[in-house]
C-alpha positions in Angstrom: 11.4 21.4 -9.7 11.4 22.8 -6.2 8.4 24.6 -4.6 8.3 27.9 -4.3 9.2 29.6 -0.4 5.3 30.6 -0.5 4.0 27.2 -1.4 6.1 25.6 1.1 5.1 27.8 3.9 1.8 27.2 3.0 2.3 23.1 2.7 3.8 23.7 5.5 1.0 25.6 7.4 -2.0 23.2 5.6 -0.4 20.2 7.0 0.9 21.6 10.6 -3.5 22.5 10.5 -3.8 19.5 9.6 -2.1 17.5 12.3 -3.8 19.9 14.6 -7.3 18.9 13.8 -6.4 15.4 13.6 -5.4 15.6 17.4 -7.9 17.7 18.9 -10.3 15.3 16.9 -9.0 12.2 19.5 -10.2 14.1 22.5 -13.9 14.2 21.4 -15.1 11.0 21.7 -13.8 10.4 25.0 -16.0 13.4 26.6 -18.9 12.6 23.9 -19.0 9.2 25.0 -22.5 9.8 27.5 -24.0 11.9 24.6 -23.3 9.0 21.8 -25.3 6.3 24.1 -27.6 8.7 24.9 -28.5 10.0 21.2 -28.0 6.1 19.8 -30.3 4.7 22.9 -27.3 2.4 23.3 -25.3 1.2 26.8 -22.1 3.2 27.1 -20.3 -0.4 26.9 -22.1 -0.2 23.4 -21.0 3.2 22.5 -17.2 2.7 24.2 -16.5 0.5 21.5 -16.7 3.6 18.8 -13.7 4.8 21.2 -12.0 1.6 21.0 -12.5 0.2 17.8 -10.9 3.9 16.5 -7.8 3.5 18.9 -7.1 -0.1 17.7 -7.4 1.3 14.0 -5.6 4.2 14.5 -2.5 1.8 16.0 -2.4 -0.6 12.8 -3.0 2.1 10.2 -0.2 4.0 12.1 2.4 0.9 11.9 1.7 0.8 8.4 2.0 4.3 7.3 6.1 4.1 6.3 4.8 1.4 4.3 2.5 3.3 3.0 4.3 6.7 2.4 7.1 4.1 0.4 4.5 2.6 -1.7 2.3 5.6 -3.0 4.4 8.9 -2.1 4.6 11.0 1.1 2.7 13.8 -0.8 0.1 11.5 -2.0 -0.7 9.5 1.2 -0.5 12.9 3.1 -3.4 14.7 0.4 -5.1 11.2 0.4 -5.3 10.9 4.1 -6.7 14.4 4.7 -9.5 13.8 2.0 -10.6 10.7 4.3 -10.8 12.3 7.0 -12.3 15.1 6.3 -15.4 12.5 4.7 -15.2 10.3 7.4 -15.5 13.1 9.6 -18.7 14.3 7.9 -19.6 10.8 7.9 -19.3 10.7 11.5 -21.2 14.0 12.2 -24.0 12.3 9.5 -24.3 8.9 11.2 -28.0 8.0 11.6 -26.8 5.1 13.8 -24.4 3.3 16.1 -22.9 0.7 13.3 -22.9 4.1 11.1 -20.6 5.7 13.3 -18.7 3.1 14.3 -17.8 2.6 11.0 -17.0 6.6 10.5 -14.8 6.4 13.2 -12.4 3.5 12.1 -12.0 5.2 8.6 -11.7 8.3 10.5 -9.1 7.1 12.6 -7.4 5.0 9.5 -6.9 7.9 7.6 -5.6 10.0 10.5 -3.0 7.4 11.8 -0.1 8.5 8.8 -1.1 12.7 9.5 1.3 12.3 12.3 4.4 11.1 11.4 4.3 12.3 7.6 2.8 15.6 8.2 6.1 15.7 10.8 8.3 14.3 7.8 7.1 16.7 5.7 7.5 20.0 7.7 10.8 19.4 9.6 13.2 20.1 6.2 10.7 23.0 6.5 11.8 24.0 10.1 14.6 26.2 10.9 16.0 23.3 13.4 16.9 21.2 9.9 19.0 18.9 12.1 18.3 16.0 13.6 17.6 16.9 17.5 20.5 14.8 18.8 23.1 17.4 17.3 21.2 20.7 18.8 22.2 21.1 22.2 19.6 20.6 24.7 19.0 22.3 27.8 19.6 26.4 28.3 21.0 28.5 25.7 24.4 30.1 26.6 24.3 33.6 27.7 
């Protein structure tokens, strides 16, 4: 059964939203970095590892996510991985400690790895550039 044009434009939107929040979310914790040692009474060297211990996650999560996506479904890991986040996010915002939010941020980051290239997979049949880039022609349009 294929999707209706208005449920794929809004998979489409809920997923390009969702890639979009899962970026903008990497470039907090490098500028909150003073404010988490602060709030947690902790050394930044302390706090830095939130910060590293998410991109190290984020890196194996991410070379397992075709794995993944084979194993339980694009659509599944996709819906699966946005549910995560969004707790571990919550999570993150809730933690009482640093351990609490160190552990926030590596499911955070776990969850958000396969949001890139699926939610990708997932909207480029969606695109109106269907084919693969190296048969559109690249540089200026002719006149």
């Amino acid at each position: 059964m294929n999707p209706s044009p208005q449920h794929q434009r809004m998979w489409v939107a809920c997923l390009a939203a969702a890639t979009a929040l899962s970026a903008s979310a990497n470039a907090v914790v490098p500028v909150a970095l003073p404010e988490i040692a602060s709030t947690f009474n902790a050394p930044i060297s302390a706090a830095a590892w939130v910060m590293t211990g998410f991109s190290g996650t984020c890196a194996m999560a991410f070379a397992l996510t075709d794995w993944m996506a084979r194993r339980f479904g694009e659509t599944r890991l996709q819906a699966f991985s946005l549910l995560v986040f969004t707790l571990a996010s919550l999570m993150c915002g809730l933690a009482p400690d640093l351990p609490s939010l160190l552990f926030s941020a590596l499911s955070r980051a776990s969850s958000q790895a396969p949001s890139f290239p699926w939610g990708t997979a997932c909207c480029w049949p969606h695109s109106p550039h269907r084919g693969p880039a190296r048969q559109r022609p690249s540089g200026p349009a002719p006149p």
